[in-house]
C-alpha positions as CSV (number, residue, x, y, z in Angstrom):
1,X,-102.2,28.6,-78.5
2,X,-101.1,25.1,-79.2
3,X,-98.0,23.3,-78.4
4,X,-95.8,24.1,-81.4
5,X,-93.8,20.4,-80.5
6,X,-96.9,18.4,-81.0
7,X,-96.4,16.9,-77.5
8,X,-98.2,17.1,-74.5
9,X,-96.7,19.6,-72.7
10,X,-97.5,17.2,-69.5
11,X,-96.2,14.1,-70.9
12,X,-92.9,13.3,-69.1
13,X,-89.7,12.0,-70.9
14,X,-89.0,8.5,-70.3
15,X,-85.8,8.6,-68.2
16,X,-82.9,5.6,-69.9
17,X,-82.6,3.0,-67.5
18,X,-79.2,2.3,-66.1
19,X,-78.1,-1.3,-65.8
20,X,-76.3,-1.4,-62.3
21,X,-73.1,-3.6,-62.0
22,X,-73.6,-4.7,-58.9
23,X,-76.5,-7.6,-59.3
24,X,-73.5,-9.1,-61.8
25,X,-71.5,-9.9,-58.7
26,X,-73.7,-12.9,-57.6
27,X,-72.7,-14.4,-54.3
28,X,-71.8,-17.5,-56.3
29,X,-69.4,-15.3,-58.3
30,X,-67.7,-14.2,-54.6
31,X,-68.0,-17.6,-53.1
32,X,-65.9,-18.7,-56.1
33,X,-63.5,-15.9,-56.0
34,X,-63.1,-16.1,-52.6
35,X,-61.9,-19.6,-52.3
36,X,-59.0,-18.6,-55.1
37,X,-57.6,-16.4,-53.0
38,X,-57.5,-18.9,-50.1
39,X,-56.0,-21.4,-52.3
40,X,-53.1,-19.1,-54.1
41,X,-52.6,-18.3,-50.0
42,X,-51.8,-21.8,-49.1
43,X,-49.9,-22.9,-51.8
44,X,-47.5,-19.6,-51.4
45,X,-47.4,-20.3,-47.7
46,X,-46.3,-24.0,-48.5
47,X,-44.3,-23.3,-50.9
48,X,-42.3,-20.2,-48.7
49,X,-42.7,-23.2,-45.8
50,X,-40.5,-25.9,-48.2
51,X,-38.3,-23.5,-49.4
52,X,-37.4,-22.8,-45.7
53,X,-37.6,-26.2,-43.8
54,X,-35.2,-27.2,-47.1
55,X,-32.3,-24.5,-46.6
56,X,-29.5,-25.2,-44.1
57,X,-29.2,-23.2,-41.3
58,X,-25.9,-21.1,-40.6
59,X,-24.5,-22.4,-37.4
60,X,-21.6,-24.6,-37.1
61,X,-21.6,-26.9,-33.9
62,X,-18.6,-27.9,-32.2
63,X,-19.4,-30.9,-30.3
64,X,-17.5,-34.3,-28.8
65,X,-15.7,-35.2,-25.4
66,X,-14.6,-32.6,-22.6
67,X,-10.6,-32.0,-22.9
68,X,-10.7,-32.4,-27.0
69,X,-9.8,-28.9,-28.0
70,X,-13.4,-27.8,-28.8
71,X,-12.7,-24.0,-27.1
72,X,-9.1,-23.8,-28.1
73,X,-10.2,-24.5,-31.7
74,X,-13.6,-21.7,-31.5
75,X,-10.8,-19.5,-29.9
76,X,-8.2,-19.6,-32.9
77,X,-11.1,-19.1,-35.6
78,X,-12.7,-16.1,-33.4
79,X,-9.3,-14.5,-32.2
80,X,-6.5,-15.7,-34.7
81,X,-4.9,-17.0,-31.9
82,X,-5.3,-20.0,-28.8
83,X,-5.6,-18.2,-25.7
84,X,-5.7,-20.9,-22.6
85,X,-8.8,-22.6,-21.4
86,X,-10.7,-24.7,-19.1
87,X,-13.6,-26.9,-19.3
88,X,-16.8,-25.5,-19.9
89,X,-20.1,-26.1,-18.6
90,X,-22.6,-24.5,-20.4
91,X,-23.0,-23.2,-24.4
92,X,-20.5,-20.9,-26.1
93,X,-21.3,-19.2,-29.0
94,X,-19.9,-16.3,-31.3
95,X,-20.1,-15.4,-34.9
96,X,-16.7,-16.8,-36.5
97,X,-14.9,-14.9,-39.9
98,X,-14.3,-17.2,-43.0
99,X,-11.8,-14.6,-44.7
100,X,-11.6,-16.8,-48.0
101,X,-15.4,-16.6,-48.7
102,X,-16.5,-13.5,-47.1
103,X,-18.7,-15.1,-45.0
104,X,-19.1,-15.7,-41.6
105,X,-21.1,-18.4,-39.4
106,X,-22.3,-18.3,-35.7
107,X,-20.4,-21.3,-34.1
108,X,-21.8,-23.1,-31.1
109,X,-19.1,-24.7,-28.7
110,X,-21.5,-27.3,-26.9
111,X,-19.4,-28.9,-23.4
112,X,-19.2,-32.6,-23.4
113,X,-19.7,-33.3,-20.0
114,X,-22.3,-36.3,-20.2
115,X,-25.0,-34.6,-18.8
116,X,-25.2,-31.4,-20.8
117,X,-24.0,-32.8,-24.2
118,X,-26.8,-33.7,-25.3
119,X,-27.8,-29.6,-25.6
120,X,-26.6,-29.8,-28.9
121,X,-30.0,-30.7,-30.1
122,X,-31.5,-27.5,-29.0
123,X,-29.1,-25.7,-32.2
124,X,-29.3,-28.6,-34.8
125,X,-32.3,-27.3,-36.6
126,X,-29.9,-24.4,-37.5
127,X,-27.0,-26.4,-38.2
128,X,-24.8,-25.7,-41.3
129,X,-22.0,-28.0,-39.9
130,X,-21.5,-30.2,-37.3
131,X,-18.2,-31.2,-36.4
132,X,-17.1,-33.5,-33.2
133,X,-13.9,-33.3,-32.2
134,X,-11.5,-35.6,-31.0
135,X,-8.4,-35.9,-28.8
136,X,-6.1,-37.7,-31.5
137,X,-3.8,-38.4,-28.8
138,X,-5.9,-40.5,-26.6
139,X,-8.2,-41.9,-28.5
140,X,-6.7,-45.3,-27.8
141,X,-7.6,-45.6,-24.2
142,X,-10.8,-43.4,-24.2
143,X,-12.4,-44.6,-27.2
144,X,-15.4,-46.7,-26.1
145,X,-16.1,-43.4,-24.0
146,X,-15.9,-40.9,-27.3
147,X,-17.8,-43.6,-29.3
148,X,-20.6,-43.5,-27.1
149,X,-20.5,-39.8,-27.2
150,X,-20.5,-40.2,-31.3
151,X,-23.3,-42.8,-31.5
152,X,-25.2,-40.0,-29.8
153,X,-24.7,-37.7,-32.6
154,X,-24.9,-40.4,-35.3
155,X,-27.9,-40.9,-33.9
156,X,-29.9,-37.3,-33.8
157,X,-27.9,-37.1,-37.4
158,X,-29.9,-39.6,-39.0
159,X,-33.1,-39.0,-37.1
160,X,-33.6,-35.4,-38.7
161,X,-36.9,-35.1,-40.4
162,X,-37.1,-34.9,-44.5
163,X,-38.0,-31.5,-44.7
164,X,-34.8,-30.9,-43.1
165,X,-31.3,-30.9,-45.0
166,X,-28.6,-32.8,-43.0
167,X,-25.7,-30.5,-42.1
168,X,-22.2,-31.2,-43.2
169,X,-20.2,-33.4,-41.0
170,X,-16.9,-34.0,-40.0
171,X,-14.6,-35.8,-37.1
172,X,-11.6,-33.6,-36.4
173,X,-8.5,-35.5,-35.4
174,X,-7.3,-32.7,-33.0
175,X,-3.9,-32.3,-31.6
176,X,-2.0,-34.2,-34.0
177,X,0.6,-32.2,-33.2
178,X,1.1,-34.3,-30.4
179,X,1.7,-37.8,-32.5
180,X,5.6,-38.2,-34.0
181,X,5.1,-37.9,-37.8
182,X,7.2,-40.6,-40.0
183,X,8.5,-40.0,-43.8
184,X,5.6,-41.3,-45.4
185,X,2.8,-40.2,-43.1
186,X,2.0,-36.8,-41.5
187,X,0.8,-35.6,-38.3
188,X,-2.5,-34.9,-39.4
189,X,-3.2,-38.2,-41.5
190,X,-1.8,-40.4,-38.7
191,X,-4.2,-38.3,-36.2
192,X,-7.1,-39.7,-38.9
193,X,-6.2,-43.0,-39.5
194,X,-6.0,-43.2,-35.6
195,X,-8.9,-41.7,-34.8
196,X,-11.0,-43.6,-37.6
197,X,-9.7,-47.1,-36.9
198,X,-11.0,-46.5,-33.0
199,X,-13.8,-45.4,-33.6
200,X,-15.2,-47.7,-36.3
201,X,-14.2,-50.4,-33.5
202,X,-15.9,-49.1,-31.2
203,X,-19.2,-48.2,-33.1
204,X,-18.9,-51.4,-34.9
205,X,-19.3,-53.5,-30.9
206,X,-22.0,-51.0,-30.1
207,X,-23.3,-52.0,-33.5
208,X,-23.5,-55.9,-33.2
209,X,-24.6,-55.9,-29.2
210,X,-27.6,-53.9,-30.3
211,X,-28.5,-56.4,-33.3
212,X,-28.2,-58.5,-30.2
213,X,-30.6,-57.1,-27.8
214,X,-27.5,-57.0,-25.5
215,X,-27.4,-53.5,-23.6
216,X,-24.6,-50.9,-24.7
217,X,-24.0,-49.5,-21.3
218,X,-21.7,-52.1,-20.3
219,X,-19.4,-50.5,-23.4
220,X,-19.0,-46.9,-21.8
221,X,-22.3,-45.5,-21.7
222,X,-23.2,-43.0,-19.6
223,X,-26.2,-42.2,-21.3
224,X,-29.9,-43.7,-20.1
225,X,-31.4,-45.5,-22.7
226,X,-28.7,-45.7,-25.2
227,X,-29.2,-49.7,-25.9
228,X,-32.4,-48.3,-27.8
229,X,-30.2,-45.9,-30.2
230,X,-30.2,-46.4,-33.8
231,X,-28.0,-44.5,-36.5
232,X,-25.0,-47.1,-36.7
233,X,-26.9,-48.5,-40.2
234,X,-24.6,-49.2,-43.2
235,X,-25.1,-50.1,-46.8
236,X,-25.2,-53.7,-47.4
237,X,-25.9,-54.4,-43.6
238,X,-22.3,-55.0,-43.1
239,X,-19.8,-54.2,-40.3
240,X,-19.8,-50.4,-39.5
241,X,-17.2,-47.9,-41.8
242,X,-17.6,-44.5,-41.9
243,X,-17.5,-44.9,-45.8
244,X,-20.3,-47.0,-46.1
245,X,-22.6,-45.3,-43.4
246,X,-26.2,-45.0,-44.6
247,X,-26.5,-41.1,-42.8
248,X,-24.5,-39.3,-45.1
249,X,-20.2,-38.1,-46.0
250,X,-18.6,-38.2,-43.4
251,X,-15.3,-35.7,-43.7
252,X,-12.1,-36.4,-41.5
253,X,-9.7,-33.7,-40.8
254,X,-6.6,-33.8,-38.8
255,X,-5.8,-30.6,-36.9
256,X,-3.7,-28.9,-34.4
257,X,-3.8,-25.4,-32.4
258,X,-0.6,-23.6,-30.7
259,X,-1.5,-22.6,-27.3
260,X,1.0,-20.2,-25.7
261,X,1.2,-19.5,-21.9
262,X,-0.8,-17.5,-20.0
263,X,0.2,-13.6,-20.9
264,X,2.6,-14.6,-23.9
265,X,1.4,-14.1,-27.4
266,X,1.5,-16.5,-30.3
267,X,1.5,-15.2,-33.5
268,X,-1.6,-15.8,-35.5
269,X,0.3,-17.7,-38.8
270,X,1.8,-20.1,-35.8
271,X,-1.1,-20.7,-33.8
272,X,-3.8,-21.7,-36.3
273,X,-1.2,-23.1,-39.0
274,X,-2.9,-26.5,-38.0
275,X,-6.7,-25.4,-38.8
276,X,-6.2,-24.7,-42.1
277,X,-7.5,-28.0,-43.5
278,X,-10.4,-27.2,-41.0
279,X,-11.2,-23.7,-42.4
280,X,-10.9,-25.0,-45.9
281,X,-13.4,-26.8,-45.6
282,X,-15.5,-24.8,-43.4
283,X,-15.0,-22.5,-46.6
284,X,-16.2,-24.4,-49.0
285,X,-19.7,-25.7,-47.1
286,X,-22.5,-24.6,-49.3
């Protein structure tokens, strides 16, 4: 009986041949896409890196001279009110409220003693702030002693690397509670004017006997190597103002703290009354 089909019965059906995908993915093809993905890598890596290294940290740092009211000031932002102190020898810190912008920062008292003062470099990557405070009320006698102390922070100011934002600055003018006000001129802007004539003496000597080659020590360093310090550059290479000083603003604020004695309580309107220009513009740093 034949094969009603017309076909061999044994003939076999061709089977359709089935491309497979896989021989498309050459290794060219992953060679190619590999190194994409390496590339979009780095450049989100960099660009997270920049974005980083260009942001301001969040830490304000209290720094200047041993006795200038560095603790007593920390003390009235962190308690409301100036409970009695004594010189410190190492690091303080604790987070600090700013009521008027809901924000807070984690302040850094640093001592001034001249052989731990320069610790304040261990927290200046994270700086927001830095502010260096100053006895307003003996500034005349101790001031080639605080500019030294400055010019050290001047210094590690201007020496920041580019990737890094400077932090604000600003010399407090503390205990201008303790100069006698007159009509025209407060407490406070007396403190300042006092405070920035000094110092712009000072810096201005340690200035020109650099230029010199003549050694700084013999104007109140205590510091090894300090001849060698730069950061004292103004704009049109004249004599050294704080207004025309090549690192950056520099903010002056003239303050004053209440401290009661030992086991009496000050209220906290009367004991910080004199840190308001301070927190205003601790307030208002970006």
């Amino acid at each position: 009986m034949g094969d009603i089909s017309g076909r061999d019965a044994y003939t076999p059906i061709p089977t359709p041949e089935v491309v497979s995908p896989v021989p498309a993915i050459t290794s060219q093809n992953l060679i190619f896409a590999s190194l994409g993905v390496a590339v979009l890598l780095v450049a989100l890596l960099v660009g997270l890196s920049r974005k980083r290294s260009k942001s301001r940290g969040n830490t304000l740092l209290l720094v200047g001279p041993s006795d200038g009211g560095k603790t007593a000031i920390l003390s009235s932002l962190l308690y409301g009110q100036t409970l009695p102190t004594h010189t410190s020898l190492q690091t303080n810190t604790s987070v600090i409220p700013l009521p008027g912008s809901q924000k807070s920062l984690l302040a850094a008292d640093v001592p001034g003693h001249p052989r731990i003062r320069d610790q304040f470099q261990e927290h200046l990557p994270d700086a927001k702030a830095v502010a260096f405070v100053v006895d307003a009320s003996t500034i005349s006698r101790n001031g080639p002693a605080v500019a030294e102390h400055l010019h050290l922070i001047l210094h590690a100011l201007t020496s920041l690397p580019p990737s890094q934002n400077a932090p604000a600055f600003a010399i407090i003018a503390h205990k201008a509670d303790q100069l006698k006000a007159s009509a025209s001129t407060s407490s406070e802007q007396l403190a300042i004017n006092r405070v920035r004539s000094v110092l712009e003496r000072e810096l201005e000597k340690r200035r020109t006997s650099h230029a010199g080659g003549v050694g700084v020590e013999s104007l109140g360093s205590e510091e090894e190597g300090s001849s060698e310090l730069g950061g004292l550059e103004c704009e049109g290479g004249g004599e050294f103002k704080f207004a025309q000083w090549e690192g950056g603003e520099v903010t002056f604020i003239g303050s004053s703290v209440t401290i009661g004695k030992e086991g009496a309580v000050v209220d906290e309107k009367s004991s910080t009354a004199g840190l308001f220009s301070f927190k205003e513009w601790l307030e208002g740093l970006p």
